[in-house]
LOVO-470751 format. One line per field, with one value per residue: x, y, z of N, C-alpha, C, O in turn; residue in three letters. Coordinates in steps of 0.1 Angstrom, whole numbers, plus 5000, padded with zeros to 4 digits. Example, Ala and Ser with C-alpha at 12.3 -4.5 7.8 and 13.67 -1.06 7.14 Angstrom:
! LOVO-470751
n.c1 (5132;5128)
n.c2 (4943;4978)
n.c3 (5078;5071)
ca.c1 (5123;5137)
ca.c2 (4955;4989)
ca.c3 (5078;5071)
c.c1 (5132;5129)
c.c2 (4967;5000)
c.c3 (5078;5079)
o.c1 (5142;5134)
o.c2 (4967;5011)
o.c3 (5085;5080)
res (Ala;Ser)
This chain:
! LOVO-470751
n.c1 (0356;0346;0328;0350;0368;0400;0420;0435;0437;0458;0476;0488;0493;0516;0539;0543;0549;0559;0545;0537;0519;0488;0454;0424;0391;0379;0362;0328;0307;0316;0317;0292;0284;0293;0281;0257;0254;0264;0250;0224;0229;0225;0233;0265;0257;0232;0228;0247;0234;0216;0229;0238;0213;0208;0226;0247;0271;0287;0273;0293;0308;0337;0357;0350;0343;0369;0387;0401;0396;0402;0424;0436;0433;0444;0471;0469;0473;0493;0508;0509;0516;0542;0556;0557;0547;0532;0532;0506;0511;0527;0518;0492;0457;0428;0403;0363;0350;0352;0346;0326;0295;0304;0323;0319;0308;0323;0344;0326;0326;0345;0351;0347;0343;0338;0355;0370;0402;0422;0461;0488;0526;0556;0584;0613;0637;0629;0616;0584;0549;0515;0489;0456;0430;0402;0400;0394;0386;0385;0361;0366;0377;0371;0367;0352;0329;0321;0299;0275;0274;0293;0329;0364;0395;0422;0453;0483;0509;0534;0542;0515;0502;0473;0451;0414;0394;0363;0337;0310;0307;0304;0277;0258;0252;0276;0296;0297;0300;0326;0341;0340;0344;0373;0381;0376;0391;0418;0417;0420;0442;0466;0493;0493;0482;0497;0516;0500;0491;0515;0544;0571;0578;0574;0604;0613;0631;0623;0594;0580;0576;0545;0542;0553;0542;0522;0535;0554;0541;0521;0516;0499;0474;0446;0437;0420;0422;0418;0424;0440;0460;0470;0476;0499;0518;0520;0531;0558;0565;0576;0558;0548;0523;0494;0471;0433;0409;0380;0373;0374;0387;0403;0429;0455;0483;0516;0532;0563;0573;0561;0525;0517;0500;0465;0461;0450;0423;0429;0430;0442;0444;0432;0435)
n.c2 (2764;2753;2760;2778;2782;2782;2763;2753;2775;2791;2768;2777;2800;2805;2798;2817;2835;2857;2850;2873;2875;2858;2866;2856;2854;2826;2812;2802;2793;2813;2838;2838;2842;2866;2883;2885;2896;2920;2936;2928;2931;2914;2889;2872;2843;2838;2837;2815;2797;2798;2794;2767;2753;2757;2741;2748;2754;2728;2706;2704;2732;2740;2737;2756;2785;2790;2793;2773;2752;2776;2783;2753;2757;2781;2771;2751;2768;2785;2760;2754;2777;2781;2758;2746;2728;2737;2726;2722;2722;2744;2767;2792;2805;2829;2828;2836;2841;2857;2879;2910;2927;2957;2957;2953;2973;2991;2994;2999;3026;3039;3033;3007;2970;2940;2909;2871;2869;2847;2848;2844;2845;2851;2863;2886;2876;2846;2831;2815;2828;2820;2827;2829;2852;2876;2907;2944;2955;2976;2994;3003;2981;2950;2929;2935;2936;2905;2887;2867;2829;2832;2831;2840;2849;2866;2866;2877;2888;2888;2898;2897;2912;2918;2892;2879;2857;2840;2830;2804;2791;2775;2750;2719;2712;2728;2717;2687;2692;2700;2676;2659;2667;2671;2640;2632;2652;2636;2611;2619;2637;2625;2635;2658;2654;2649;2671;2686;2676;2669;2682;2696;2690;2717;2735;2747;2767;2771;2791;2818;2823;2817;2836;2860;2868;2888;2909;2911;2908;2927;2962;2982;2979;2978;2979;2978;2987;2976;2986;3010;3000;2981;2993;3005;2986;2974;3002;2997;2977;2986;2993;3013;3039;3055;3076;3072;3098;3102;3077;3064;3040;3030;3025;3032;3015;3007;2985;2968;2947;2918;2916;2910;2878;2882;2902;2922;2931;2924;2938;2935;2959;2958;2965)
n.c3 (6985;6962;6942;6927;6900;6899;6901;6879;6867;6883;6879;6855;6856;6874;6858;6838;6856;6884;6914;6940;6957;6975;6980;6998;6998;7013;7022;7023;7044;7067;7053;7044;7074;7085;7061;7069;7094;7089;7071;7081;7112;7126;7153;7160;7165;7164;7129;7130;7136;7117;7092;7098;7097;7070;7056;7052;7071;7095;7117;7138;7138;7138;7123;7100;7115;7129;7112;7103;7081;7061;7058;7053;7028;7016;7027;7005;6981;6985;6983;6953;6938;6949;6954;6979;7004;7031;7067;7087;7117;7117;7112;7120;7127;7128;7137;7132;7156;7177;7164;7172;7162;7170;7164;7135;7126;7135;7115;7094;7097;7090;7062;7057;7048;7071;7066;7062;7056;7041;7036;7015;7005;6996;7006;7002;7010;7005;7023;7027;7038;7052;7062;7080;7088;7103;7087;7078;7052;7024;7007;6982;6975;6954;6967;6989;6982;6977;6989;7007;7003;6991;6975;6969;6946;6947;6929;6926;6902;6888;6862;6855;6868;6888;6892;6896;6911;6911;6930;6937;6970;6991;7005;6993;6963;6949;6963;6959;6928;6926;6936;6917;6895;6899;6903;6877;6862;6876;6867;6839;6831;6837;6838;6842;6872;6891;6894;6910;6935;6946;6968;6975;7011;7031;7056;7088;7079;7056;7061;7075;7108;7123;7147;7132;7114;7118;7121;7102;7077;7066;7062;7078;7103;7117;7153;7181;7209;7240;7269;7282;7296;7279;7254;7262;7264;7240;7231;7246;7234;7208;7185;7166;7172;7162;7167;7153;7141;7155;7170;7197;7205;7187;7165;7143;7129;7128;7127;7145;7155;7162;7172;7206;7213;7220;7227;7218;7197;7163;7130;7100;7074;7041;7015)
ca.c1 (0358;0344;0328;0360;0379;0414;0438;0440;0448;0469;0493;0492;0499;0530;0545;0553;0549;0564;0532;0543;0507;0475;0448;0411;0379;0379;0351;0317;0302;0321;0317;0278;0280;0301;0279;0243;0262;0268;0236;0210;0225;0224;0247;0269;0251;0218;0238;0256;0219;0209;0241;0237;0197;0208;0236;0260;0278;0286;0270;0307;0315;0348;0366;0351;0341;0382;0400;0410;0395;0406;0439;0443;0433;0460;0483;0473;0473;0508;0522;0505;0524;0559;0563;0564;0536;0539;0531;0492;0513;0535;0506;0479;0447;0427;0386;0353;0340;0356;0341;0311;0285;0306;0333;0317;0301;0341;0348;0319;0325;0359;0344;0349;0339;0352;0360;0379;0410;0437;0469;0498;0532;0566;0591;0622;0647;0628;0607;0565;0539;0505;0478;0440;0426;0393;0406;0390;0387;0379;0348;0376;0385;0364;0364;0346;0315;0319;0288;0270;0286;0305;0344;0368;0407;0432;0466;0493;0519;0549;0538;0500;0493;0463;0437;0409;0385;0350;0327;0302;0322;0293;0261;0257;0259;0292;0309;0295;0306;0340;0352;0333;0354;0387;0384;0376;0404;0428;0416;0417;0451;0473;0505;0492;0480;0511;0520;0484;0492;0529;0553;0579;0573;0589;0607;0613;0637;0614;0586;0579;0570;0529;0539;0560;0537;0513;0544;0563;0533;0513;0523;0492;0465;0433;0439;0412;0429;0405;0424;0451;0478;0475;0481;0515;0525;0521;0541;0565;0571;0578;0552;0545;0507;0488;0456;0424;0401;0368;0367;0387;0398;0406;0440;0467;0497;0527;0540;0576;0573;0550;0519;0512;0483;0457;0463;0441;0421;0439;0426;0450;0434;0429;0430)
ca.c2 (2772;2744;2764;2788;2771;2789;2755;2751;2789;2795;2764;2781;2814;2801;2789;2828;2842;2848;2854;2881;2876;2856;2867;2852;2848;2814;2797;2803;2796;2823;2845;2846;2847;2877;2891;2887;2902;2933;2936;2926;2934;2895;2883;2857;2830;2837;2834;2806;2783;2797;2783;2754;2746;2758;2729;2758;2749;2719;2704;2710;2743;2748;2744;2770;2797;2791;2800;2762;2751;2787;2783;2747;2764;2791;2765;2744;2780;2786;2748;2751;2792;2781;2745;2737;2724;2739;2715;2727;2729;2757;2777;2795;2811;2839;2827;2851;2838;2866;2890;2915;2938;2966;2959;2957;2991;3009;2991;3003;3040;3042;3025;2990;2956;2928;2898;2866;2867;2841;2856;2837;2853;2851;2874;2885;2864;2832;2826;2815;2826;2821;2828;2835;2864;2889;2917;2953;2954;2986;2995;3003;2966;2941;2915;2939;2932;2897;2880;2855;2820;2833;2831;2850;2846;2873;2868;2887;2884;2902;2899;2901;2921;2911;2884;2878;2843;2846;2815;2800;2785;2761;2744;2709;2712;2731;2707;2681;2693;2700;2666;2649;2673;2666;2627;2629;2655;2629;2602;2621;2642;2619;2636;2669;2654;2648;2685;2698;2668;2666;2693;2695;2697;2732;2728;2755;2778;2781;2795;2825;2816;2822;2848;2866;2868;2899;2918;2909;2905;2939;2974;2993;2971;2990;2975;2981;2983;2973;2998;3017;2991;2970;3005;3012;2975;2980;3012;2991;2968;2994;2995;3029;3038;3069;3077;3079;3107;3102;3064;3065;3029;3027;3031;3029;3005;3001;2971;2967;2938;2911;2920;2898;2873;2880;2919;2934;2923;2928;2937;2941;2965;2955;2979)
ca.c3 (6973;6952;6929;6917;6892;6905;6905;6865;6860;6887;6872;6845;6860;6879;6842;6836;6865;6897;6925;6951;6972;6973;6993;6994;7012;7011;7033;7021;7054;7078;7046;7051;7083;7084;7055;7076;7106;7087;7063;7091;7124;7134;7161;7153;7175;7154;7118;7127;7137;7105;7086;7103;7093;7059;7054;7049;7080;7096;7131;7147;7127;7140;7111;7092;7119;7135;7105;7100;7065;7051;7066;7048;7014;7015;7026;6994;6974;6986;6979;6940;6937;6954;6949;6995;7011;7048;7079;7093;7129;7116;7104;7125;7120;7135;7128;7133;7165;7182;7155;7170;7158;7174;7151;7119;7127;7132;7105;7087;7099;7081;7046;7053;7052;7073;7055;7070;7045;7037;7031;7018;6996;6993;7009;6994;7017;7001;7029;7023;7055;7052;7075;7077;7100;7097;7081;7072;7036;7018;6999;6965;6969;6951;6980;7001;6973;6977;7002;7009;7001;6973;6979;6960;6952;6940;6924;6919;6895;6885;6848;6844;6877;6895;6881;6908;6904;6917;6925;6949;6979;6999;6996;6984;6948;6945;6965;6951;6915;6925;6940;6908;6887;6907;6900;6865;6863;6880;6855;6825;6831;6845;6838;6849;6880;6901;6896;6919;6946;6950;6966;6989;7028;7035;7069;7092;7072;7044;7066;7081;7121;7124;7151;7130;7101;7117;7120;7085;7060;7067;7070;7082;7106;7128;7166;7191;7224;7256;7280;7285;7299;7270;7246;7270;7266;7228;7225;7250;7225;7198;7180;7165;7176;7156;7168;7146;7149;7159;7176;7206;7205;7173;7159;7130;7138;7121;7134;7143;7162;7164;7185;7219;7215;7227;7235;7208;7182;7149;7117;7084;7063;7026;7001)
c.c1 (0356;0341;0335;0367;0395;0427;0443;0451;0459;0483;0497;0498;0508;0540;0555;0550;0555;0554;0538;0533;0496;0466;0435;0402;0371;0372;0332;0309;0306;0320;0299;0274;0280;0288;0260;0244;0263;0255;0219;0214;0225;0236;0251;0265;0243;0225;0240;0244;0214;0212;0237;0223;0201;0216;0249;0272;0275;0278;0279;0311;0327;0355;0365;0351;0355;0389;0404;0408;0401;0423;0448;0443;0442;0467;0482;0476;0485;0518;0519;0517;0543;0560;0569;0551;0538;0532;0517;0504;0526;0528;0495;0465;0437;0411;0376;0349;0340;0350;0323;0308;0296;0320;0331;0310;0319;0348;0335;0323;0342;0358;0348;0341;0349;0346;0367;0389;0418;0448;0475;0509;0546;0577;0608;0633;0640;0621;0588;0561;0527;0498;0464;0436;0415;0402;0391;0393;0380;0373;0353;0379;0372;0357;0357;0331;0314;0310;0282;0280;0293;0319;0355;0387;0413;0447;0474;0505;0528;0547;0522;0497;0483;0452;0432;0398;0373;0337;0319;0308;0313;0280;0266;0265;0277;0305;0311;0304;0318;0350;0348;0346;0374;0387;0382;0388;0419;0429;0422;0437;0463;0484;0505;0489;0488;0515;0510;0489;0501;0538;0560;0577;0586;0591;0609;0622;0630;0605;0586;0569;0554;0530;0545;0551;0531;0526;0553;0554;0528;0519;0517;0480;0458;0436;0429;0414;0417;0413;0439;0466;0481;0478;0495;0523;0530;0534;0553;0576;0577;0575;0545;0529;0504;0473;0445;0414;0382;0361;0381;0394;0399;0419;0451;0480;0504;0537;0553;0584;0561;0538;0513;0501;0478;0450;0453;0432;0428;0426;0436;0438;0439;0429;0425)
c.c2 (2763;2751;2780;2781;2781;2775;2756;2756;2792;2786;2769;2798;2815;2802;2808;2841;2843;2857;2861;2877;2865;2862;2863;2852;2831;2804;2805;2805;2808;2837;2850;2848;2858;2890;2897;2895;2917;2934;2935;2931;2922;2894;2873;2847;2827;2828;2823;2793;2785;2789;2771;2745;2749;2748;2739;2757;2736;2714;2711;2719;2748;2747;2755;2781;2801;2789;2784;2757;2762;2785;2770;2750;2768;2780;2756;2756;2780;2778;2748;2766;2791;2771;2738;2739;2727;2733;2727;2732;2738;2768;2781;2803;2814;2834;2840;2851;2850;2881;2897;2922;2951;2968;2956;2971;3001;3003;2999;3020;3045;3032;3013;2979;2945;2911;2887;2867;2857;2845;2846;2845;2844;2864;2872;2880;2848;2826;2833;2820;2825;2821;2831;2845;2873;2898;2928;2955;2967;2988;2994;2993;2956;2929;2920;2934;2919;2888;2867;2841;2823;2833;2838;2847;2854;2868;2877;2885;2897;2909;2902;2908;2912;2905;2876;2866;2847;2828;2815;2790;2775;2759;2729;2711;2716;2718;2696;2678;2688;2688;2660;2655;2672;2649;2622;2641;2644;2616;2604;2628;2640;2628;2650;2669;2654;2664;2696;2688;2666;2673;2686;2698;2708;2724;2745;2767;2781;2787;2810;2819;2828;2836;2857;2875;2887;2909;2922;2914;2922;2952;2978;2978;2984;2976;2982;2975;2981;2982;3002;3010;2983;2980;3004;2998;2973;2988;3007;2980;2972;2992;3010;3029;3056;3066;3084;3085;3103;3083;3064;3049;3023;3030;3022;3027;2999;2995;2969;2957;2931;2916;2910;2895;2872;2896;2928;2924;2928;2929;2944;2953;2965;2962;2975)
c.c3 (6961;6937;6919;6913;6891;6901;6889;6864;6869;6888;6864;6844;6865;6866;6838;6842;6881;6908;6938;6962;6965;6982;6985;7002;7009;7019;7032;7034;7066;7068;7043;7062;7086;7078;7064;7086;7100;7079;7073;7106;7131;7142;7154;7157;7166;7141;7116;7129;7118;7094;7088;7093;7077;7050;7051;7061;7086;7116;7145;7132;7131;7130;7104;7105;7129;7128;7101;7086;7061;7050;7052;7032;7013;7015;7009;6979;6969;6978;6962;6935;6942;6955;6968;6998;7027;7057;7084;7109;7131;7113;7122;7119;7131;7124;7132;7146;7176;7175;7162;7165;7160;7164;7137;7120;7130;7119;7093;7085;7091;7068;7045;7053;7066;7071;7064;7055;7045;7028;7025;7000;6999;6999;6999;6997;7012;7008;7028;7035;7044;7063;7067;7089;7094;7096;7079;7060;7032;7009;6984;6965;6965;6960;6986;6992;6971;6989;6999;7015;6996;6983;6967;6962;6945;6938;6917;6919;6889;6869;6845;6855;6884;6889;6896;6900;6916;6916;6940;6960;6985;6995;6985;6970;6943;6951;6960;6936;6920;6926;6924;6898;6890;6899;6886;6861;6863;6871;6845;6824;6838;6852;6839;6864;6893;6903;6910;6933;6956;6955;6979;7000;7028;7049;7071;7086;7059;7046;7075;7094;7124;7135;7149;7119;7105;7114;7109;7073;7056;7071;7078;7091;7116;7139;7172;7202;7235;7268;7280;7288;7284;7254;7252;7267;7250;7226;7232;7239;7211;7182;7182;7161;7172;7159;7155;7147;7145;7170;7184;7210;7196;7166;7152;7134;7126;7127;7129;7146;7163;7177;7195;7215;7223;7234;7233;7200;7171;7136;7110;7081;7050;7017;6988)
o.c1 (0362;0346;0330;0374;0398;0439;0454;0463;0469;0494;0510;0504;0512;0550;0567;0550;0555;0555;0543;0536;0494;0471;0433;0404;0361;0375;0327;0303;0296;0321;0294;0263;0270;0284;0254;0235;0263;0246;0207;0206;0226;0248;0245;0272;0244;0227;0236;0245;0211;0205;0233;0224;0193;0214;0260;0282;0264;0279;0277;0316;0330;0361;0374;0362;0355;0399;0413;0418;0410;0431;0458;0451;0451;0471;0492;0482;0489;0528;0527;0526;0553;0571;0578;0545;0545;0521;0520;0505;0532;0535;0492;0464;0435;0408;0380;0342;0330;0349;0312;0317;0298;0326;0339;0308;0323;0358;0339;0324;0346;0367;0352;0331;0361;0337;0372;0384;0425;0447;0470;0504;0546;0577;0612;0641;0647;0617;0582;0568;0528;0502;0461;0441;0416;0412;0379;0405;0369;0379;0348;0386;0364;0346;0351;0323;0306;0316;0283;0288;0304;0318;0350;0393;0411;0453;0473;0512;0527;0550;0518;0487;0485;0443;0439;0394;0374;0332;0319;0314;0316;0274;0273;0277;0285;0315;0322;0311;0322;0361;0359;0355;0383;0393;0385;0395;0427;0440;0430;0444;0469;0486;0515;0491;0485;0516;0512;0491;0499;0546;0558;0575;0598;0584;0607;0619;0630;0601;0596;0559;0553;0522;0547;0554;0534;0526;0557;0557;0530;0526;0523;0477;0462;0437;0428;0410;0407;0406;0448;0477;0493;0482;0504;0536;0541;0544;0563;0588;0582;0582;0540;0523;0509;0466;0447;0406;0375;0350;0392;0404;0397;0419;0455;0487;0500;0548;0557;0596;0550;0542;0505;0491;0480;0441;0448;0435;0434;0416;0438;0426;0449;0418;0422)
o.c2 (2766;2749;2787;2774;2786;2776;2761;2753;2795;2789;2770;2804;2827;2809;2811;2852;2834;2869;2853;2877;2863;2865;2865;2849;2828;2792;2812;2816;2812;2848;2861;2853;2863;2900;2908;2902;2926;2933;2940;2936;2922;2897;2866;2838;2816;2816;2817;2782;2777;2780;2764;2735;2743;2746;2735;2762;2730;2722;2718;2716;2760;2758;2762;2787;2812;2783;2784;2756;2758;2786;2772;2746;2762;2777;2753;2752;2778;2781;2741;2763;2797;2771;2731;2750;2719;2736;2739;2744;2739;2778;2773;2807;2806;2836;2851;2861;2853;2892;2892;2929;2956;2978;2956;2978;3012;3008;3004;3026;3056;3023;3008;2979;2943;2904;2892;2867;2859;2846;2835;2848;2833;2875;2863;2878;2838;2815;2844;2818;2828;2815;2833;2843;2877;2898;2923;2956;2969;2985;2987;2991;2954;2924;2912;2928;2917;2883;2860;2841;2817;2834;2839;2844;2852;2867;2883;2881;2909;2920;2909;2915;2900;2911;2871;2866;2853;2821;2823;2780;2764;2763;2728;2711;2709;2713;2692;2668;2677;2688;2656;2648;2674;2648;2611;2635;2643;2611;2596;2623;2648;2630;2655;2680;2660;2668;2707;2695;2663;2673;2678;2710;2708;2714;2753;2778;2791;2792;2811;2812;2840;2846;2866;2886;2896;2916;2933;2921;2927;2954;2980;2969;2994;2964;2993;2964;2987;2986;2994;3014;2980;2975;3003;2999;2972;2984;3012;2978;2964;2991;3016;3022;3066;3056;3095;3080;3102;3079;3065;3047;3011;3041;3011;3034;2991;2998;2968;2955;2938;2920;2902;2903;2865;2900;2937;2913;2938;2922;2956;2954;2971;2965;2984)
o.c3 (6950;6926;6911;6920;6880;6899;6887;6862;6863;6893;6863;6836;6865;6868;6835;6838;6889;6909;6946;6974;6953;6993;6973;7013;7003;7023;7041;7037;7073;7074;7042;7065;7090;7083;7064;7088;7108;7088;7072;7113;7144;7138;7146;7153;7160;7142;7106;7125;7109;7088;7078;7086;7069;7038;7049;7057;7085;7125;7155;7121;7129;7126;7101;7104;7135;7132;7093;7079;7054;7041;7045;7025;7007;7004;7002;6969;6958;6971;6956;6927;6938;6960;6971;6996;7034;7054;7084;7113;7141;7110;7131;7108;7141;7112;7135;7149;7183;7182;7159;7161;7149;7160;7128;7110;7127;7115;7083;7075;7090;7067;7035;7061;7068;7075;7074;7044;7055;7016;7028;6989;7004;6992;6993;6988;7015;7004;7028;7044;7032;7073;7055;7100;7082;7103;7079;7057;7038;6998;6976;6955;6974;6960;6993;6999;6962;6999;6989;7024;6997;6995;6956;6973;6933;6949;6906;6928;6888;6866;6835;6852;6885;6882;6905;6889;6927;6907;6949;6955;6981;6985;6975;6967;6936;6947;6955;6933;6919;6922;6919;6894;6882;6889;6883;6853;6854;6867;6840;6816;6844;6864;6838;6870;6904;6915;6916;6942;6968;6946;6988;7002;7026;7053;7062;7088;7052;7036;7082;7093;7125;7134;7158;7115;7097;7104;7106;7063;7045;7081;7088;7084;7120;7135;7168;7207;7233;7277;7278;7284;7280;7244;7244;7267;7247;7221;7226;7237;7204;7172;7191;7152;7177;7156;7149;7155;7135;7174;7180;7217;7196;7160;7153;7142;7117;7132;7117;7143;7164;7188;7191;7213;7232;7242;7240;7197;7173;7135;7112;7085;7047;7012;6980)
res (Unk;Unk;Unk;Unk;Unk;Unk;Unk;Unk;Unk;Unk;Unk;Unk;Unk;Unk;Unk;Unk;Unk;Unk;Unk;Unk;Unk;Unk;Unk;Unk;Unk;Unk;Unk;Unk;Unk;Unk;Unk;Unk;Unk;Unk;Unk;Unk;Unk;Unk;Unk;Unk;Unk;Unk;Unk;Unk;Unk;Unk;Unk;Unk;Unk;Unk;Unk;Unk;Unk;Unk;Unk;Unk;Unk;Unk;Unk;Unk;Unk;Unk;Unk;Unk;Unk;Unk;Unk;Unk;Unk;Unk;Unk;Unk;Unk;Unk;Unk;Unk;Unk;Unk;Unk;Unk;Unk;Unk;Unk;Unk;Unk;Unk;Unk;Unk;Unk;Unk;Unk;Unk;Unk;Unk;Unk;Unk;Unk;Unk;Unk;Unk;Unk;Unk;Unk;Unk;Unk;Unk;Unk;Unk;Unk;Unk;Unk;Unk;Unk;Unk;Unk;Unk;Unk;Unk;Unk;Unk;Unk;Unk;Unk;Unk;Unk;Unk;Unk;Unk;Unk;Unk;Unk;Unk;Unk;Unk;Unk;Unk;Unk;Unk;Unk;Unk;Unk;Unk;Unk;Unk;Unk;Unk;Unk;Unk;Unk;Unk;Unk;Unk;Unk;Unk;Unk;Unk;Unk;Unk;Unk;Unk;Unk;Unk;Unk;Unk;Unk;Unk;Unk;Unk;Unk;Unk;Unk;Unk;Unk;Unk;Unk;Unk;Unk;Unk;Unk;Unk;Unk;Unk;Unk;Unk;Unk;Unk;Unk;Unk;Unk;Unk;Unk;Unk;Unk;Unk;Unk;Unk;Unk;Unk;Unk;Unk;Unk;Unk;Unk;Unk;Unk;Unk;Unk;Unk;Unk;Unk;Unk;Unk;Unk;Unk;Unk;Unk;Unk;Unk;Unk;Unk;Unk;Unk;Unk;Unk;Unk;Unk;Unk;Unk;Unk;Unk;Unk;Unk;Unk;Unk;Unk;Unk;Unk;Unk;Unk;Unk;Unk;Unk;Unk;Unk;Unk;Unk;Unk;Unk;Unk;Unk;Unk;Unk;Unk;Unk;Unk;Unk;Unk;Unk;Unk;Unk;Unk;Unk;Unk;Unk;Unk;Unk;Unk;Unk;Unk;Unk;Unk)
């Protein structure tokens, strides 16, 4: 996310505000892959050589294309908005590699994009989650018009509402800038600097538990069951399951209960 200048404002957006949500698409690389995947039709195997010869990904892309750079974003998102820096092995994250063709087309057929997102908020008992996971994003949400590299980060505040930052996320140059701008930052603004670096390690009561999060954060997610038992084991777990009409393994879940990994795929949907 080098090139969105998001840390300034959103110190300055803490100061008189209190941030109910972030969410972002925050990894340039899994954000064009995603976007070639849906615009051309490309598998993600192709995509990701392309990335690669492009410098847009790295040799070993598992950080970006398994959720793990986005993941540590949010978490630094989080610790700059709520003042606790949360431990990487209390956190998970849900990358694209898993993501095919067949689901950006039922996602397409009910007006969407899909997007990887990094979530991260505040609930009203006082405990932070963050996560990252593809998500369905809807055509009325801005993020869904966000491709390529670009990366995108929304905040929302109790006082200004929603203010969304918009930048070029990979590729040489941006990163480049940003560390150069970081260390002449840290030079120049001493006694602002400690404030972006410094927070408290949350410990386990200030966190929401990663496999609690699908179930807490989201009302509404699209689930694409693979057969029948793993539908019964679902409504087993009481989770209330509405079927949607016209894609028979497609359906609207208001999660009451964490859902078993590994059962379904998940997608939030974004509004």
């Amino acid at each position: 996310g080098g090139g969105i200048p998001v840390i300034s404002p959103l110190i300055g957006f803490t100061l008189h505000n209190k941030i109910s949500e972030i969410r972002g698409i925050l990894n340039g690389t899994t954000n064009y892959i995603l976007t070639r995947m849906t615009n051309e039709g490309c598998t993600y195997e192709d995509v990701l050589k392309d990335a690669q010869k492009l410098g847009y990904a790295e040799a070993n892309p598992a950080a970006d294309v398994e959720g793990t750079d986005a993941l540590r974003k949010i978490a630094i998102l989080a610790a700059l908005s709520y003042g606790k820096l949360i431990p990487m092995d209390m956190l998970k994250a849900q990358g694209i590699t898993e993501v095919s063709l067949n689901d950006i087309e039922i996602a397409q057929s009910f007006g969407c994009s899909v997007k990887l997102i990094g979530r991260a908020g505040k609930l009203e008992d006082g405990r932070i989650y963050a996560t990252v996971s593809p998500e369905f994003v809807k055509e009325s949400c801005p993020m869904a018009h966000v491709n390529d590299v670009f990366n995108s980060v929304l905040v929302r505040g109790n006082m200004l509402g929603d203010a969304m930052f918009y930048g070029r996320g990979a590729g040489q140059l941006p990163t480049a800038g940003a560390v150069v701008a970081d260390v002449i930052d840290a030079l120049e603004t001493k006694y602002a600097a400690p404030a972006r670096l410094f927070w408290d390690k949350a410990t386990e009561a200030d966190v929401v538990p990663a496999e609690e999060v699908i179930g807490t954060v989201a009302k509404e997610f699209c689930h694409i069951f693979n057969d029948g038992e793993t539908l019964k084991k679902a409504v087993a777990g009481k989770i209330d399951v509405s079927f949607i009409d016209g894609v028979d393994e497609m359906f609207a879940v208001l999660c009451s209960e964490p859902v078993l990994e590994g059962s379904v795929k998940t997608y939030a949907v974004l509004s």
